[in-house]
VOBA-1610 file (N, C-alpha, C; in pm, whole numbers, padded with zeros to 5 digits, always signed):
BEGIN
Unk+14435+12093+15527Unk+14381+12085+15390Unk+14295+12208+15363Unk+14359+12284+15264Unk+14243+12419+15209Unk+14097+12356+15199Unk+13982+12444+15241Unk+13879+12476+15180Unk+13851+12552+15113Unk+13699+12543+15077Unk+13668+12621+14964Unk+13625+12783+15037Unk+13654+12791+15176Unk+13654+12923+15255Unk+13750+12957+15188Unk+13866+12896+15218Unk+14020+12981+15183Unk+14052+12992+15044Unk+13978+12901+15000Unk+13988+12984+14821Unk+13938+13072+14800Unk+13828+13124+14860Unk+13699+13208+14879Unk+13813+13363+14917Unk+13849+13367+15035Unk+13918+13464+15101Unk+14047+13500+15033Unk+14163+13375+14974Unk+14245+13439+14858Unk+14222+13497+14721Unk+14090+13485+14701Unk+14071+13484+14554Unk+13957+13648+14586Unk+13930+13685+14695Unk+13857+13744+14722Unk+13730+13808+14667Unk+13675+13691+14690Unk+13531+13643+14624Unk+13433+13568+14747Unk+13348+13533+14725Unk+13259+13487+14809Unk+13244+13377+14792Unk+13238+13223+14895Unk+13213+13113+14882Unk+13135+13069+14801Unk+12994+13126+14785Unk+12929+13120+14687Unk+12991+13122+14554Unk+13052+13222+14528Unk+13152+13186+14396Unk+13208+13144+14329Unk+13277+13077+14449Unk+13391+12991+14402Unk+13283+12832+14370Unk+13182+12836+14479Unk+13111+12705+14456Unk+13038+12709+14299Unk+13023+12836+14208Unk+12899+12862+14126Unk+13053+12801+13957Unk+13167+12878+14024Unk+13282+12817+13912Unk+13306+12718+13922Unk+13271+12620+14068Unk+13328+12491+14004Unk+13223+12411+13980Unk+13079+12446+13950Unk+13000+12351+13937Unk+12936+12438+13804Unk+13035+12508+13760Unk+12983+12569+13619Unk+12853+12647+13600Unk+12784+12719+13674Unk+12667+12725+13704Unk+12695+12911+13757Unk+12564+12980+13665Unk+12586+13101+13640Unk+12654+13166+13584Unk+12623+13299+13516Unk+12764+13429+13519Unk+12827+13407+13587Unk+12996+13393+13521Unk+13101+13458+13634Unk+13246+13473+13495Unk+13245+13603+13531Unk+13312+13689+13403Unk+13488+13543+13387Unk+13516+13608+13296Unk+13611+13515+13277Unk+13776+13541+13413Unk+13741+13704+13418Unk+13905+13756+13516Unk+13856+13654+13658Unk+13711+13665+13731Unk+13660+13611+13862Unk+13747+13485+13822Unk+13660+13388+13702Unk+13713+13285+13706Unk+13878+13245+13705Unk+13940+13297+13667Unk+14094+13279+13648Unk+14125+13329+13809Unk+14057+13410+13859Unk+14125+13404+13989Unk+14058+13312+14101Unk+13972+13261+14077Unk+13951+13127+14168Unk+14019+13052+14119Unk+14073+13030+13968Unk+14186+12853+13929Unk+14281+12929+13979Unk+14322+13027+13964Unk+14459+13080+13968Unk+14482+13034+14188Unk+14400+13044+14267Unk+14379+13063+14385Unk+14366+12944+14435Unk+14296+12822+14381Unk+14273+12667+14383Unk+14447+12603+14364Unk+14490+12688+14298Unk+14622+12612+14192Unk+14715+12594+14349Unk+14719+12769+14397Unk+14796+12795+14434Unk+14819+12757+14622Unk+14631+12713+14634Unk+14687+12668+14762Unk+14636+12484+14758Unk+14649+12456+14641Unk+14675+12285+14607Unk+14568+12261+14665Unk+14367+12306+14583Unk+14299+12288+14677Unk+14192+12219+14567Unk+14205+12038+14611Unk+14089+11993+14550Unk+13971+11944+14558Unk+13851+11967+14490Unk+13755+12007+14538Unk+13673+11857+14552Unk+13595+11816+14653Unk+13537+11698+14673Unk+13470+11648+14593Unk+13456+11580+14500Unk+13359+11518+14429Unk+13277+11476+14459Unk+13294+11374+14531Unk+13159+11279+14589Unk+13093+11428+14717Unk+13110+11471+14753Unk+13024+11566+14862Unk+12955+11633+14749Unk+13020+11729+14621Unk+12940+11810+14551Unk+12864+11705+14458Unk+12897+11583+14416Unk+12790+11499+14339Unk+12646+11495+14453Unk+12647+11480+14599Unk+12573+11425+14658Unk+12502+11546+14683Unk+12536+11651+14702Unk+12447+11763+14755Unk+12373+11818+14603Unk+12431+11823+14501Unk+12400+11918+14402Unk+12307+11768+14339Unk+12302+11641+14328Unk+12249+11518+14248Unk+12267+11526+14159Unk+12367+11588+14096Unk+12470+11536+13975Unk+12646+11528+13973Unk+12675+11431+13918Unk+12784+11407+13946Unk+12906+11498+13809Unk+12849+11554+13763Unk+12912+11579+13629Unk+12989+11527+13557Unk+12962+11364+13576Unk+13007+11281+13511Unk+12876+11197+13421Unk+12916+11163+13291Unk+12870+11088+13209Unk+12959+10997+13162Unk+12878+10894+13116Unk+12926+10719+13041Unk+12947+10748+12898Unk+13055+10698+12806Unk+13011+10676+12725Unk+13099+10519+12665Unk+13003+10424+12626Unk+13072+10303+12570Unk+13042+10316+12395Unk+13196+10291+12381Unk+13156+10263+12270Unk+13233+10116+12234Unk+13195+10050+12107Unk+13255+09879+12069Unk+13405+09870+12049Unk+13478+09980+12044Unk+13636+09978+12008Unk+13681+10125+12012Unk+13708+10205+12114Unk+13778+10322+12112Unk+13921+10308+12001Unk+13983+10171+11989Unk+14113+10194+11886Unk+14088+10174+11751Unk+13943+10248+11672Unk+13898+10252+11529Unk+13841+10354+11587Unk+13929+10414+11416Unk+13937+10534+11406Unk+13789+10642+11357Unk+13665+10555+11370Unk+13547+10637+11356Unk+13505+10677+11506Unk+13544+10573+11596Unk+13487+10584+11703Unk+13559+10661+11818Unk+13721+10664+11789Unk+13824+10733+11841Unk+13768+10909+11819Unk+13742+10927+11673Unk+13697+11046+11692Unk+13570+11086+11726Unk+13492+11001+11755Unk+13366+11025+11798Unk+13382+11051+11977Unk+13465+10962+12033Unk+13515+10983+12137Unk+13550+11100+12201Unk+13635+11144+12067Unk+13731+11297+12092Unk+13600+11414+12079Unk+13517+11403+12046Unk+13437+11509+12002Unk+13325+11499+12146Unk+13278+11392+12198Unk+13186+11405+12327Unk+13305+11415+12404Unk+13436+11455+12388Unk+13490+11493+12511Unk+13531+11628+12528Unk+13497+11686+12414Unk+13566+11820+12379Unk+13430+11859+12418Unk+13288+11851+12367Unk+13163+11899+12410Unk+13114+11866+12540Unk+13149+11821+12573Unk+13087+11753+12754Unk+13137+11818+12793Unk+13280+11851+12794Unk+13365+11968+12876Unk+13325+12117+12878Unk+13283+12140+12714Unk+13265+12269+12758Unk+13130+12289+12842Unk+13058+12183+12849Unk+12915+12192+12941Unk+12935+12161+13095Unk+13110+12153+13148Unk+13123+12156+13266Unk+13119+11967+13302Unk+13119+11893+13164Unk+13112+11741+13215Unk+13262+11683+13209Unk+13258+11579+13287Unk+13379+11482+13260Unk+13338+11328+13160Unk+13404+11308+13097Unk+13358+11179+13024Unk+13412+11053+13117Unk+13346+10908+13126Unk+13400+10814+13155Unk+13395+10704+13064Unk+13522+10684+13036Unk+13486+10594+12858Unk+13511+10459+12895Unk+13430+10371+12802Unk+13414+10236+12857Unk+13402+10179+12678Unk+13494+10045+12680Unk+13507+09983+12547Unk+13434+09838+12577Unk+13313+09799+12500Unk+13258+09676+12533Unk+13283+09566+12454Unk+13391+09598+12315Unk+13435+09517+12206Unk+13288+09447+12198Unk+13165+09458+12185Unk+13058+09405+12156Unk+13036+09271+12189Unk+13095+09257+12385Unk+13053+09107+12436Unk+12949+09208+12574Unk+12831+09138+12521Unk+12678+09187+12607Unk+12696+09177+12742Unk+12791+09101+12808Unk+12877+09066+12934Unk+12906+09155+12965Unk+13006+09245+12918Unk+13111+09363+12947Unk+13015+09479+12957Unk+12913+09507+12848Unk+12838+09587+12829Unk+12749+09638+12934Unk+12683+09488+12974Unk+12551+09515+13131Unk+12639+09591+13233Unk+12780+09495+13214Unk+12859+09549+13387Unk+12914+09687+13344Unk+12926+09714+13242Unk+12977+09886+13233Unk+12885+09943+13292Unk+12733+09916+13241Unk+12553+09990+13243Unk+12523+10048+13386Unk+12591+09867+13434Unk+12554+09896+13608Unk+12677+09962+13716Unk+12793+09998+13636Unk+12899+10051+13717Unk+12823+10146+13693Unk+12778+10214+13577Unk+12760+10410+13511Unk+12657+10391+13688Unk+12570+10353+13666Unk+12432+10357+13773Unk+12501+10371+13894Unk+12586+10268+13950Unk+12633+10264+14100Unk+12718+10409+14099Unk+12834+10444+13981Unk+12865+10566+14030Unk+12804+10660+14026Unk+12688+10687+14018Unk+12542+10818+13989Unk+12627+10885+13861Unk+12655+10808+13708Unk+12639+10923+13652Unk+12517+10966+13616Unk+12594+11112+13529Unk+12474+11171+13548Unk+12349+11157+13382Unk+12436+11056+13264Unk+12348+10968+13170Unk+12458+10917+13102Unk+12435+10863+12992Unk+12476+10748+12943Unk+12476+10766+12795Unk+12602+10772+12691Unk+12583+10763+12548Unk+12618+10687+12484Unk+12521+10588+12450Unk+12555+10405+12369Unk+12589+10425+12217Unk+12727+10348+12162Unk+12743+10379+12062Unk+12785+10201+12012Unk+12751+10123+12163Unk+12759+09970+12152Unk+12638+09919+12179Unk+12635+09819+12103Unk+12459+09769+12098Unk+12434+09638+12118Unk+12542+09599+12171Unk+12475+09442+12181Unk+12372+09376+12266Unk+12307+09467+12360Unk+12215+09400+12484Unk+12043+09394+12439Unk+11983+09349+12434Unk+11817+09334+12458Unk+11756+09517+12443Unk+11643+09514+12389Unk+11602+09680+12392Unk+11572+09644+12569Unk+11457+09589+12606Unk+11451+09612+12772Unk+11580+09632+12859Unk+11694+09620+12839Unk+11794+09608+12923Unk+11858+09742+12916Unk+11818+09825+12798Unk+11834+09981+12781Unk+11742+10027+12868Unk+11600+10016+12802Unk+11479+10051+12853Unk+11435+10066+13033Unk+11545+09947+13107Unk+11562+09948+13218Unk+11639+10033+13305Unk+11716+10084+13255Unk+11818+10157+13295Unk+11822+10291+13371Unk+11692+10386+13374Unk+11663+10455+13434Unk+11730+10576+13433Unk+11844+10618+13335Unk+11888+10754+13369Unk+11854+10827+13222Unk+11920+10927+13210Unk+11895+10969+13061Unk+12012+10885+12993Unk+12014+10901+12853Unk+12033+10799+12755Unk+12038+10851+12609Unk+12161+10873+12546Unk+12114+10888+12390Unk+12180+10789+12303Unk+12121+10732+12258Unk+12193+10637+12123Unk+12249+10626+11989Unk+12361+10604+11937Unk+12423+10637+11804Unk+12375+10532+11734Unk+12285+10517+11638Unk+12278+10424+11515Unk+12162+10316+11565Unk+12091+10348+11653Unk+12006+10244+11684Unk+11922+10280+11782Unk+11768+10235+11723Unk+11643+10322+11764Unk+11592+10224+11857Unk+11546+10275+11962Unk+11500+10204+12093Unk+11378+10245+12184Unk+11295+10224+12154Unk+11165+10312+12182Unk+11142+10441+12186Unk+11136+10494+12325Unk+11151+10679+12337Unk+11253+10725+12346Unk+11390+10654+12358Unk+11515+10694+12372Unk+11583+10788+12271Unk+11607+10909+12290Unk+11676+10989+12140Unk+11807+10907+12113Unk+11733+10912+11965Unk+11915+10863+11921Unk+11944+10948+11764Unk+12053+10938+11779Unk+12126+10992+11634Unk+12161+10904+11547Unk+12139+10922+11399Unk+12204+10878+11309Unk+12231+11001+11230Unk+12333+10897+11086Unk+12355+10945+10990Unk+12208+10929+10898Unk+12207+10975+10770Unk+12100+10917+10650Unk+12179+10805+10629Unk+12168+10705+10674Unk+12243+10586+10588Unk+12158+10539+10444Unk+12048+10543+10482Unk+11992+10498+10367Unk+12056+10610+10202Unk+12066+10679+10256Unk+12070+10822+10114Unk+12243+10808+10112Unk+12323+10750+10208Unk+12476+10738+10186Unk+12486+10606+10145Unk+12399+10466+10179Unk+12439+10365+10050Unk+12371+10423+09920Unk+12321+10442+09913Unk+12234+10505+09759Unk+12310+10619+09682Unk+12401+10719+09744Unk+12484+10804+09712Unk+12628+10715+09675Unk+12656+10613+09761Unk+12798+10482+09704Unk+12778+10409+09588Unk+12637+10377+09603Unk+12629+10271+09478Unk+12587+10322+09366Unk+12501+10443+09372Unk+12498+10504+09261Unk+12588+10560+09173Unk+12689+10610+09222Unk+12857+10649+09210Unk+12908+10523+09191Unk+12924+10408+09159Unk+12993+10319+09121Unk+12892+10272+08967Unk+12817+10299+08952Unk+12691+10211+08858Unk+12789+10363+08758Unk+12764+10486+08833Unk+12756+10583+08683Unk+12944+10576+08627Unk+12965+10507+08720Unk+13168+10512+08688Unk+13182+10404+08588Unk+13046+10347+08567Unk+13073+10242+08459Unk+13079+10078+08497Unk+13066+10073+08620Unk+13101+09879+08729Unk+12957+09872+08675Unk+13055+09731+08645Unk+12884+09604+08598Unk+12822+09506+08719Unk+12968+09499+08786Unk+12932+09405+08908Unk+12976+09451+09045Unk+12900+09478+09168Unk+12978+09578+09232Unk+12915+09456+09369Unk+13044+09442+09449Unk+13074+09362+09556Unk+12995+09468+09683Unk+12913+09441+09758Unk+12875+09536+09858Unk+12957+09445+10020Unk+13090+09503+10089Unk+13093+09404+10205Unk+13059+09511+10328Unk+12947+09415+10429Unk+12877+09514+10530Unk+12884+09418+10645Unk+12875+09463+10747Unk+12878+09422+10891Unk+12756+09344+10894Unk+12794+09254+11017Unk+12705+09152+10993Unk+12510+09181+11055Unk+12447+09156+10954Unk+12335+09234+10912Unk+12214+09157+11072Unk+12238+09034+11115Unk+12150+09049+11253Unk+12180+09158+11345Unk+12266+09200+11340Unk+12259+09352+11445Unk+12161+09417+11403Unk+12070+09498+11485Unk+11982+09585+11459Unk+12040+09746+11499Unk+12081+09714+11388Unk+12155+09895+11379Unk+12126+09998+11214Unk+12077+10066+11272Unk+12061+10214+11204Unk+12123+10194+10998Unk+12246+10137+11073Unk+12348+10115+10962Unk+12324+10020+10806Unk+12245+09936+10878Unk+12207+09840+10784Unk+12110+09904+10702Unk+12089+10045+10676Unk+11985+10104+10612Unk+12109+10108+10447Unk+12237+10115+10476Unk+12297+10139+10361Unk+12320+10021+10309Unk+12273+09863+10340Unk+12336+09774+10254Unk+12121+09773+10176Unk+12078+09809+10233Unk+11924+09823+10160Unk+11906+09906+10074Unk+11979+10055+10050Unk+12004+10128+09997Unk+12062+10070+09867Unk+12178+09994+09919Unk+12283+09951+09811Unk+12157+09850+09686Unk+12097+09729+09771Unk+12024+09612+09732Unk+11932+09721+09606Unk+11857+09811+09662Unk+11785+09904+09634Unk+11834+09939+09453Unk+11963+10025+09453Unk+11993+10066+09361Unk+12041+09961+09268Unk+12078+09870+09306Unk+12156+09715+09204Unk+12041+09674+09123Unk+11937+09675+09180Unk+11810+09601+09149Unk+11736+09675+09081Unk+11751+09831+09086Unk+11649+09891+09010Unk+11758+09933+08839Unk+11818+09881+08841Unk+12008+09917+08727Unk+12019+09784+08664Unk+11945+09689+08726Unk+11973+09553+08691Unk+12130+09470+08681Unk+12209+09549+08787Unk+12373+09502+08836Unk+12403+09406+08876Unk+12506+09325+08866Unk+12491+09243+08898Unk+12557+09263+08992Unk+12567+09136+09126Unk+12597+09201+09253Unk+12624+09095+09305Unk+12724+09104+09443Unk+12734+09024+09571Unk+12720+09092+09669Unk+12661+09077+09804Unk+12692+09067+09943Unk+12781+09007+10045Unk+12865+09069+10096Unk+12925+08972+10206Unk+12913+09051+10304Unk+12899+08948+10438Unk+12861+08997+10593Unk+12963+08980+10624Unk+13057+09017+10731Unk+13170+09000+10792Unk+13129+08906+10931Unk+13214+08873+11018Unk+13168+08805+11183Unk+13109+08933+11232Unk+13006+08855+11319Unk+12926+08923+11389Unk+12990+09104+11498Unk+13135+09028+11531Unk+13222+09127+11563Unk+13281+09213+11475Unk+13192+09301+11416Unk+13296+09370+11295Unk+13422+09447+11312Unk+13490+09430+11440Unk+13579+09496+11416Unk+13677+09423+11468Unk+13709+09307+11399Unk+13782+09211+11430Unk+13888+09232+11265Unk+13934+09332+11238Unk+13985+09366+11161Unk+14124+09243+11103Unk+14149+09180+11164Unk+14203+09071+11089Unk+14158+08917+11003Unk+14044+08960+11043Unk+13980+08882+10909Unk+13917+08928+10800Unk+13939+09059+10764Unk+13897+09105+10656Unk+13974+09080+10524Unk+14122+09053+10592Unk+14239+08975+10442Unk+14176+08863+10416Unk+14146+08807+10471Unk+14109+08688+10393Unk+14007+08653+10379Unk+13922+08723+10407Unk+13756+08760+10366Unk+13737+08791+10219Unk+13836+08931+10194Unk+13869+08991+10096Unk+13916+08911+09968Unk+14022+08860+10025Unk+14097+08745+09900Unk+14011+08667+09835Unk+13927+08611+09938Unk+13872+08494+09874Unk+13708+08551+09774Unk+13712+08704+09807Unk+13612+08723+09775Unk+13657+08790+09585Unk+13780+08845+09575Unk+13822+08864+09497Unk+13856+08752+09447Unk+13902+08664+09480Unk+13941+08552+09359Unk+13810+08470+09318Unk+13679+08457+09417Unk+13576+08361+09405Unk+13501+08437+09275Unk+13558+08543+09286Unk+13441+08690+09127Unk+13562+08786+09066Unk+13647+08750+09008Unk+13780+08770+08936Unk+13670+08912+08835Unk+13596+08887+08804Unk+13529+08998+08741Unk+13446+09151+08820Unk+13476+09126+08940Unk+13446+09230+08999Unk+13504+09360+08973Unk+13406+09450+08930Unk+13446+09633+08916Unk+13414+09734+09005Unk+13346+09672+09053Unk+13323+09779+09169Unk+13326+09748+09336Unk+13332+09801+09473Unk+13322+09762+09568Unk+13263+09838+09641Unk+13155+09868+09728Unk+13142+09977+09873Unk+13102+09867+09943Unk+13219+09939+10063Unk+13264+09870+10170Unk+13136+09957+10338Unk+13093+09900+10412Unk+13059+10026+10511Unk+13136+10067+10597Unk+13227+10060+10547Unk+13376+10148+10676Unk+13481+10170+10564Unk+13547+10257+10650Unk+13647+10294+10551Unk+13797+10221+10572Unk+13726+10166+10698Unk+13862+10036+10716Unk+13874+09914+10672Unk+13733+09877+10619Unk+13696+09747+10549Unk+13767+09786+10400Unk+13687+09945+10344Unk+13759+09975+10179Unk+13941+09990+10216Unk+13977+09990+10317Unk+14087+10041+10327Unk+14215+09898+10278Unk+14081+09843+10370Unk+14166+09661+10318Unk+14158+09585+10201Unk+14005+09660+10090Unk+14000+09583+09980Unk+14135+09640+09874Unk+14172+09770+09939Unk+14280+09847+09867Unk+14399+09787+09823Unk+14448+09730+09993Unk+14527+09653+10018Unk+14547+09553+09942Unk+14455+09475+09985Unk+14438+09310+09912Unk+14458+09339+09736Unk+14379+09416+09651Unk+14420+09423+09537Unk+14527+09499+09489Unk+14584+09587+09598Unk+14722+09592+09539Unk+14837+09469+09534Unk+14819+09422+09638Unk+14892+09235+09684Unk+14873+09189+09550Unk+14745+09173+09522Unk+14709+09072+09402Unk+14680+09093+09273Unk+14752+09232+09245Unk+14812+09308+09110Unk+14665+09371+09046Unk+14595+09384+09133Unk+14486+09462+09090Unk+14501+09583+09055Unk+14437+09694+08975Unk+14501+09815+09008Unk+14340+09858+09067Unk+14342+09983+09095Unk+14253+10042+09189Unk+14257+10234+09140Unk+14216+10237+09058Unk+14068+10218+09021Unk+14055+10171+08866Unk+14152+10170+08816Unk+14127+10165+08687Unk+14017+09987+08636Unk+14109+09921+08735Unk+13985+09812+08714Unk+13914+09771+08803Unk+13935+09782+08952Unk+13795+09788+09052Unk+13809+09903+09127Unk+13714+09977+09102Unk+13644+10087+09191Unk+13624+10081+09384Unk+13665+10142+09433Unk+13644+10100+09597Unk+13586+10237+09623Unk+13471+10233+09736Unk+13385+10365+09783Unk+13344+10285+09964Unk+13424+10398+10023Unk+13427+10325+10212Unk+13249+10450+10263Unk+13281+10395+10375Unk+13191+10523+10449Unk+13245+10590+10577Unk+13218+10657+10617Unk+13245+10689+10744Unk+13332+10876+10735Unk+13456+10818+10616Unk+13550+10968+10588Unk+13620+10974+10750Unk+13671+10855+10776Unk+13808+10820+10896Unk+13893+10973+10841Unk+13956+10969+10967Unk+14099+11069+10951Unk+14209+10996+10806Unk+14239+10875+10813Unk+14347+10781+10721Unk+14247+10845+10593Unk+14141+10839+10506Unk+14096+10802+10407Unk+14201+10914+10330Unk+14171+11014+10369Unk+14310+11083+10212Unk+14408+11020+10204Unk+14496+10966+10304Unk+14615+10928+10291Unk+14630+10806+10277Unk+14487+10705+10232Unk+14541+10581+10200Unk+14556+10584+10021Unk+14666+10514+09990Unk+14720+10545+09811Unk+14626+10415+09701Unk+14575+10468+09654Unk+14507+10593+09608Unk+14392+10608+09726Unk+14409+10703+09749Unk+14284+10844+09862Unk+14139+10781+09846Unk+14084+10765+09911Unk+14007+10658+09948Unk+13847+10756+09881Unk+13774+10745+09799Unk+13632+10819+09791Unk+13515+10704+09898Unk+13464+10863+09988Unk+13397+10780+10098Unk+13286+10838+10120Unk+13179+10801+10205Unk+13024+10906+10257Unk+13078+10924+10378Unk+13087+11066+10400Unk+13114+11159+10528Unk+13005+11157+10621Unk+13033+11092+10734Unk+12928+11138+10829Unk+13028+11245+10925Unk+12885+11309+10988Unk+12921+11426+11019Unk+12965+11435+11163Unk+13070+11397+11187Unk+13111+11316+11326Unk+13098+11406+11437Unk+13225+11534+11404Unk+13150+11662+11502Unk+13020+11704+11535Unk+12935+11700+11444Unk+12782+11764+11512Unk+12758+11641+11547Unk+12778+11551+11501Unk+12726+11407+11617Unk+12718+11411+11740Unk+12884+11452+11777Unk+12881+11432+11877Unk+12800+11559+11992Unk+12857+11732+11878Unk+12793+11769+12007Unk+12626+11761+12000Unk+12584+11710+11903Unk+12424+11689+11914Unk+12404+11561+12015Unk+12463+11491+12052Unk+12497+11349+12205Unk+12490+11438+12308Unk+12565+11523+12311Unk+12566+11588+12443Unk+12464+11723+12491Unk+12444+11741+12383Unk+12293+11840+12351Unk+12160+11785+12429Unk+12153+11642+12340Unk+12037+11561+12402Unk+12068+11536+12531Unk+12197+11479+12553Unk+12194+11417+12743Unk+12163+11520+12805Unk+12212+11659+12816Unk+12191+11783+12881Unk+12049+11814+12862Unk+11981+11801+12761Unk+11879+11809+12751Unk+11742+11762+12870Unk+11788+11621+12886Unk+11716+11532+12932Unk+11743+11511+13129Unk+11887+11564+13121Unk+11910+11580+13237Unk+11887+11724+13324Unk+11867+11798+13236Unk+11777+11915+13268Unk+11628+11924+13276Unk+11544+11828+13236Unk+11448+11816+13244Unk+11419+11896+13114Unk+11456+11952+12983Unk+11400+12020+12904Unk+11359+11920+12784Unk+11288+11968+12710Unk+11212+11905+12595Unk+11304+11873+12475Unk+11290+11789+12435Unk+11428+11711+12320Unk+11362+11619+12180Unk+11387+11601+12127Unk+11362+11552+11989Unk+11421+11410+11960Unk+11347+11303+11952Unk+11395+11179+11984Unk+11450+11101+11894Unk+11377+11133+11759Unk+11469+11123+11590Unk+11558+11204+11537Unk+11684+11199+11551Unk+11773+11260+11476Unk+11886+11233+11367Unk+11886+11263+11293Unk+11877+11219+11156Unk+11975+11299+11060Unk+12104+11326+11074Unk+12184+11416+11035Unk+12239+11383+10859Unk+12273+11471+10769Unk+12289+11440+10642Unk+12426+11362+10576Unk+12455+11296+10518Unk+12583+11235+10513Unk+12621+11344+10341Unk+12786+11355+10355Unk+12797+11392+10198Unk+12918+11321+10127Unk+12893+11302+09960Unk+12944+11191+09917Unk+13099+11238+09887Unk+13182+11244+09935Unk+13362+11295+09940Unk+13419+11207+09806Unk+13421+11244+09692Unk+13523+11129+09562Unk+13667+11204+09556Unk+13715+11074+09588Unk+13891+11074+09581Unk+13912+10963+09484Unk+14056+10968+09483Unk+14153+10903+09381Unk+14034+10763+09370Unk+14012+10647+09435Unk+13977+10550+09409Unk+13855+10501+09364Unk+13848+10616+09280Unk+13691+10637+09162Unk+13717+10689+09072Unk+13845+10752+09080Unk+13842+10839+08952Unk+13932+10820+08827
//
């Protein structure tokens, strides 16, 4: 079995070298580097993990769970801490907790037993102490947890940017449907936002919460239906996903609604689908790329021991397509 001598001696470079390219660490011009992969490739030589996690005390691996890798906000949120972790020399280990607190602890305590090297929660169902316990670095999407950095969007200024945009399109009565509001997440700043603007317009209005599991996406048909037939006068809708507006689309095309001319729909998020659902979905863009590499900013941050910023607070902007206009 090659060592990292004999990569050292074909690549003719110094052990040191070859150890500084594969643990990403220092100058080393781009030709050096291509001739240590080029030299690794060629004498089928792979490099120990667990020995370089144990000597160096990082494993260059990080966690990240999120509640459903197969929705499409979180798929690309996925894609983006994997494209940024990499270029910082990390590997991602992705873990889906569909939001049962069960699945979640035992992901928490696998990340720990395999020494990664931190952890990026974008699932929230456990106790703040059970974060708080956890002991490695840590950044959080949408939900604030003592000293822990976490990221959001402005949700508050992206429900207030939806509902305001439906009040000036002319809706008298505008349906707000949001995830179910005992979660303590970040998010619920936009159905306050929404409450906010109805009330100061004097609109008239509904709320609906979905199951506690919001992404149990097959009960939103008939969530929907019944919510459209129970208020036959509804003109307006913002949904907080763009898969929830994606379904009120649905449902009132089924039920000879037209869209927009007589109810207005406004999603959030700005999914990959939203142009291409008919009519093109008007949504609040969060800014998914700097999300993510601002996740991996902070973990590096913290796992370097350098100084980091624990509120982060990124701008959302309001995208109008076909189903407003």
């Amino acid at each position: 079995m090659p060592t990292i001598h004999d990569v050292a001696k074909h690549a003719g470079v110094t052990p040191t070298t070859v150890s500084r390219v594969l643990n990403n660490r220092g100058y080393i011009s781009d030709k050096t580097r291509k001739k240590v992969y080029s030299s690794m490739e060629e004498l089928n030589y792979q490099p120990n993990e667990i020995a370089r996690s144990l000597k160096n005390k990082q494993s260059n691996i990080i966690g990240l769970i999120v509640p459903d890798v197969s929705h499409p906000f979180f798929a690309s949120f996925a894609s983006h801490i994997e494209y940024f972790a990499y270029e910082k020399g990390m590997k991602v280990l992705l873990c889906n907790s569909h939001l049962d607190p069960i699945k979640e602890k035992e992901y928490i305590d696998m990340m720990r037993g395999n020494r990664v090297d931190g952890i990026i929660m974008s699932s929230h169902t456990l106790e703040i102490e059970q974060y708080q316990n956890v002991q490695s670095p840590i950044v959080t999407f949408d939900r604030q947890i003592g000293d822990i950095p976490f990221i959001s969007s402005d949700n508050y200024m992206g429900g207030k940017l939806a509902t305001e945009l439906l009040i000036s399109k002319g809706c008298r009565k505008i349906a707000h449907i949001c995830g179910n509001l005992q979660l303590n997440l970040l998010a619920n700043e936009r159905s306050k936002a929404f409450l906010d603007v109805v009330n100061v317009h004097n609109v008239d209005h509904v709320v609906i919460e979905t199951d506690m599991n919001v992404f149990h996406t097959r009960e939103y048909q008939q969530l929907i239906r019944e919510l459209l037939l129970d208020h036959p006068d509804l003109d307006g809708v913002f949904a907080t996903s763009d898969i929830i507006a994606a379904y009120v689309i649905k449902e009132c095309m089924e039920m000879g609604i037209h869209v927009p001319d007589q109810i207005k729909v406004v999603g959030y998020d700005d999914v990959s689908v939203a142009p291409w659902i008919t009519p093109s979905l008007t949504t609040i863009r969060q800014p998914i790329e700097e999300i993510g590499k601002l996740s991996i900013a902070l973990l590096s941050q913290q796992i370097n021991n350098e100084d980091y910023i624990i509120k982060n607070q990124l701008d959302v902007t309001l995208i109008e397509r076909a189903s407003t206009m």
